[in-house]
Every structure is written in structure tokens, then in C-alpha cells.
C-alpha positions, 0 to 999 in steps of 0.5 A, a space after each residue: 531439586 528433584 528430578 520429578 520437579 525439573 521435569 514438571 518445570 519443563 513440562 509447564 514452560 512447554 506447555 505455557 510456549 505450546 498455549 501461547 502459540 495456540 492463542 497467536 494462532 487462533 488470534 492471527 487476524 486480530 494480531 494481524 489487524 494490529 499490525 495492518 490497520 485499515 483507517 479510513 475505510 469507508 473513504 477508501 471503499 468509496 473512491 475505490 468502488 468509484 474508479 472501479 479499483 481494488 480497495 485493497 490495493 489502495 489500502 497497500 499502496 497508502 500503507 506502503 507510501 503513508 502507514 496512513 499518516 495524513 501528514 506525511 511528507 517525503 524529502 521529495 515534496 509528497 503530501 498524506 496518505 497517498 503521497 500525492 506531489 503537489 504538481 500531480 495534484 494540481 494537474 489531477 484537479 484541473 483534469 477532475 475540474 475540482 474549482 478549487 485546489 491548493 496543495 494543503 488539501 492534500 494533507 486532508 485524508 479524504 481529498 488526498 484519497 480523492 486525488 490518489 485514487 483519481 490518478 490510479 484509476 488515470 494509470 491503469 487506463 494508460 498502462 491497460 490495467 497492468 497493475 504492475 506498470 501502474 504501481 511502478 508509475 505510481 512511483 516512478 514516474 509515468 514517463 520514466 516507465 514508458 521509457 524502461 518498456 520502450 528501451 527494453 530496460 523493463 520488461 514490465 513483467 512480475 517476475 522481472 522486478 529486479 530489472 526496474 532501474 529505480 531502487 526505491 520504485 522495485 522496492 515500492 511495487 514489492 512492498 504494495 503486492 505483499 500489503 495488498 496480500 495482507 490487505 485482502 486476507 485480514 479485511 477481504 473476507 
């Protein structure tokens, strides 16, 4: 093989490389639309807008719990797209004076999004829009955030995550703030 044909060999592969990195970069929202889809929308923008929440925290927080799955299940008993725990939906639903519940519904998308957004909204006006606290409560537990601030465990802050006693809750709140950064950029403008 001839010098001339090795280097126009390489001078193609380079080029197809070089062509194909354009062509991801120019189609990154589309890639990235792929990857982060967003079902679901118009249900997530309704509930949103009416407990005043980002719907895009709400798309993170459901991709992060659900990859909006409906029928997902965690070991622990927690149903759809939210993964709302039966308990939690029933006390929301008497809170929301809903007249009927029962825990299939929240295998339902837009009643599970009803409930899950409900109860987002009832934690940010318990922890004072902190959307950190929130989301940290969103997992694990009202209650058991309350303590870690109280005993000085957490100081609640950003930049402190590492000091959450909950591995799955430190790992839940830092998945939620990248998805809702990928959120915001692919579908907030």
C-alpha cells in the first residue's frame, strides 16, 4: 500500500470522526431528549403550575424516582411515577379531601402526579422553600430531617451533602439537581 493511500485513509477516518462530532454536537438536544425524555408534560405542567413548583424539578425528581415508569414499585412499597408510599397517599388524600382513595391509584400517572406534587408543594411550605430540605424529605423522611437539622447531623446547606446520614437520600438529592439541570436546558427554553 502506498504512502499516498495510508494517508488519505487516515485523513477519511479523521474526517468521518471530526463529521460525526459535529453532527452529535449540533443534534445534542435532540440526543439529549432521547435520553431524558419528558411523558407526561402537559400533567406535570398542570400540577406544577398549581402548587406554584418548578416542572422541571418535578420531571427530575420523577425521572430520578420512576424514569417515569407508572408501575414502578420500590422494595419499600412505593407506587409510580413519584413513588409515593401508600401511607403518604392516603394521609395526602384526606389532607387534599380527595373522597375516594385507594393505593392503585397511584399507579395511575395523573393521580400519582396529583398526590406527588401535592406533597412537594406541603414540603416546601414546611421546610420554607428550601429546595434542598424538600428534596431530602422527599426521601427520607420529613421527620428524620427535622432530626439531622435539629442535631446538628445536616446542616441542611448545598454544599454539605456528604453530611446526610442516608446514603440512598445524599444520592436521591444529587441525582434530582443534575436531572433538573438536564430538565431545564433540553425542555426550559
Amino acid at each position: 500500500m502506498s504512502l499516498h493511500l495510508k494517508r488519505s485513509k487516515g485523513f477519511k477516518v479523521r474526517l468521518f470522526f471530526f463529521i460525526l462530532t459535529l453532527l452529535a454536537i449540533l443534534n445534542i438536544d435532540h440526543l439529549g431528549r432521547l435520553i431524558y425524555p419528558f411523558p407526561y408534560r402537559e400533567t406535570v405542567m398542570k400540577y406544577a403550575a398549581s402548587r406554584g413548583l418548578d416542572p422541571y424539578l418535578v420531571a427530575a425528581v420523577i425521572k430520578t424516582e420512576s424514569n417515569f415508569n407508572p408501575r414502578a414499585t420500590s422494595r419499600r412499597g412505593a407506587r409510580g411515577l413519584m413513588q409515593v408510599m401508600p401511607e403518604t397517599g392516603t394521609w395526602a388524600a384526606q389532607k387534599m379531601g380527595l373522597s375516594y382513595y385507594h393505593p392503585d391509584l397511584l399507579f395511575d400517572p395523573e393521580f400519582n402526579i396529583r398526590i406527588g406534587t401535592w406533597y412537594l408543594a406541603d414540603l416546601y411550605r414546611a421546610f420554607d422553600r428550601d429546595t434542598i430540605l424538600v428534596l431530602a424529605a422527599y426521601n427520607g423522611g420529613q421527620g428524620n430531617v427535622q432530626k439531622w437539622l435539629e442535631q446538628q447531623r445536616w446542616t441542611g446547606e448545598k454544599s454539605k451533602l456528604d453530611q446526610i446520614p442516608f446514603a440512598e437520600t445524599r444520592e436521591f438529592v444529587r441525582k434530582v439537581l443534575w436531572n433538573y439541570q438536564v430538565y431545564r436546558y433540553l425542555y426550559g427554553r
